[in-house]
N, C-alpha and C positions, 0 to 999 in steps of 0.2 A: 504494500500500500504506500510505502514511504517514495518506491520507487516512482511510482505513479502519479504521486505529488510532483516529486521532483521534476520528472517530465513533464508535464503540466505546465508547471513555472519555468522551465525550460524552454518549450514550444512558444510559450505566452512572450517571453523576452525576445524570442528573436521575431514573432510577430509586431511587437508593440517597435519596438527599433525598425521593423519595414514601414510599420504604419508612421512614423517619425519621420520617414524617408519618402512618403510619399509624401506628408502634410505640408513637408519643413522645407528637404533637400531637394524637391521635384522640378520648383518652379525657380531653383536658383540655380538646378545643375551639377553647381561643384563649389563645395568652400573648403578652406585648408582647415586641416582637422589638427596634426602632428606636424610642430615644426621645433629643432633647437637652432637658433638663429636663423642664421640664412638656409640650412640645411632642412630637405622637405622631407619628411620619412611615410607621413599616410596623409593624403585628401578623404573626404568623404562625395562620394562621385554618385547622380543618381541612375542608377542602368537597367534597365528591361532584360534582363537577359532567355531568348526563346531557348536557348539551346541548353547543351549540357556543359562539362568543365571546360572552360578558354570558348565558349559559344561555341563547342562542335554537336553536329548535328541540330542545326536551328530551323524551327520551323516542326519538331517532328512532337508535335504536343502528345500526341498519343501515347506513341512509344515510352514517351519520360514521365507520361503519367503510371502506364501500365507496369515497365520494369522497376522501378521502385518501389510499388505495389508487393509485388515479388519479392525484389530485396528485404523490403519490410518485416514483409510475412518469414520469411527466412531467419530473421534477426531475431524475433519473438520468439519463434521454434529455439533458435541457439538460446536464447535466455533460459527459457523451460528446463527444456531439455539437460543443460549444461550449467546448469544455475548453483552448483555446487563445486564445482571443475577449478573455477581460478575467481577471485574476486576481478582481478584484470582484466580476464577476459570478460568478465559481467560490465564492467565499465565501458569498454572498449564498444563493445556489440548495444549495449545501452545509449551511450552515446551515436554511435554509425543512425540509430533507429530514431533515433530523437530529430536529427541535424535530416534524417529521408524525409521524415515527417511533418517537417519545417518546411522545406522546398517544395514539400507535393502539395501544402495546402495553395503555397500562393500558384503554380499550377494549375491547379482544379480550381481556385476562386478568379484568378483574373490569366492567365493562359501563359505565364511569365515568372519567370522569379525576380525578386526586386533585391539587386546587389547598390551597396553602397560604399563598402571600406578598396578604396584605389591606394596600394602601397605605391611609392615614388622612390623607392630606394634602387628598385629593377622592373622591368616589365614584367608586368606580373596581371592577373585576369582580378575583376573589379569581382567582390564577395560579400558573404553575407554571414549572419551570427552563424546559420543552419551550417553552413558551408565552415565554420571554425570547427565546430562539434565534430562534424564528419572528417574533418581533418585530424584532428585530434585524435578519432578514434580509429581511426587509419594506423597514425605511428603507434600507437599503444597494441595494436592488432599484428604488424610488422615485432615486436618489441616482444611481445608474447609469444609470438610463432617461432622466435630464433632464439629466445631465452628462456621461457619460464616452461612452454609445452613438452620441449623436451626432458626435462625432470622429471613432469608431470607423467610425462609415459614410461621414463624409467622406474618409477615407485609404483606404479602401475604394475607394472612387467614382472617385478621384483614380487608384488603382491600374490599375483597370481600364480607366480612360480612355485613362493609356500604354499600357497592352497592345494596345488597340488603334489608337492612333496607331503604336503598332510592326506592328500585322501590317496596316493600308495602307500603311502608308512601304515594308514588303517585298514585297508584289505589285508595287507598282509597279517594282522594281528588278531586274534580268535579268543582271545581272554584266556590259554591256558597256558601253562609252559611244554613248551615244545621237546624240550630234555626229558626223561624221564628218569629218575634217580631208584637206585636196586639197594 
C-alpha cells in the first residue's frame, strides 16, 4: 500500500510539473533554469515530443501507447512475482513503471508527451520528471544485473545444492543400523 502511495505522488509530481509547463513555460518557450555565471548547465524548454527517446519514431501514437502498455504490465508481473528477490530490483522495476506510467498518461490525454528540462552542457534530447524515473531505473537495473543478481543466483544455486544433498543423505537412511553386532 505504501508502494502505491508512493507512486501516486510520484505520477502526481511529474504531472503537476507538465501541467506547470504547459500553464507557465508554453507561451514563453524557453527560460534559463540552471546557470553558474556565464556558464549555462539546464534551460527549461517547452517541447511536444510525438515520438519516443531523441523523437525517434514520431508520429507513431499507437505503437507508444500500446508497447508500454506491455512494458507496464511486465513490470507489475516483475514486482509480484519477484517482490522478495532484491529490494533493488523492486526499486528499479518500480521506478521503470512509474516514469511508463507518466509518459502514457500524457499520450493517451493529449497525443504527446510534454518535455521541459533542455540540458546545455551537451546535446542532449529535451525531458521530463517520467523520463528521470525511467532513467534512473535503467542504471539501477544495469547495476543489479552485473552486480547484485549474480550473488543472488549463486546463494540460490548453493541452496538448492543442500537440498539436495539432504534428500540423498535421507533415502539412503532407514532409521536402523546397518552393522549388525554378534
Amino acid at each position: 500500500i505504501v508502494s502505491i502511495i508512493l507512486g501516486i505522488i510520484m505520477i502526481a509530481l511529474d504531472q503537476l510539473v507538465k501541467y506547470w509547463t504547459v500553464t507557465s513555460l508554453k507561451p514563453k518557450g524557453s527560460i534559463d533554469f540552471l546557470h553558474i555565471g556565464k556558464f549555462d548547465i539546464m534551460d527549461l524548454t517547452y517541447v511536444e515530443n510525438d515520438g519516443a527517446i531523441f523523437g525517434s519514431m514520431s508520429g507513431q501514437r499507437w505503437f507508444l501507447i500500446g508497447f508500454p502498455l506491455l512494458i507496464i504490465a511486465a513490470g507489475i508481473f516483475v514486482l509480484i512475482k519477484y517482490r522478495k528477490r532484491s529490494k533493488l530490483l523492486n526499486v528499479a522495476v518500480f521506478l521503470f513503471v512509474i516514469g511508463g506510467i507518466g509518459n502514457l498518461i500524457d499520450r493517451i490525454r493529449v497525443g504527446y508527451v510534454i518535455d521541459m528540462f533542455d540540458l546545455q552542457l551537451f546535446e542532449f534530447a529535451v525531458f521530463n520528471v517520467a523520463d528521470i524515473y525511467v532513467t534512473v531505473a535503467m542504471f539501477l537495473l544495469i547495476f543489479y544485473a552485473f552486480f547484485i543478481d549474480p550473488k543472488i543466483e549463486k546463494k540460490i544455486k548453493a541452496a538448492e545444492e543442500v537440498k539436495e544433498q539432504r534428500k540423498i543423505g535421507n533415502r539412503g537412511f532407514t532409521g536402523r543400523s546397518r552393522s549388525k553386532s554378534r
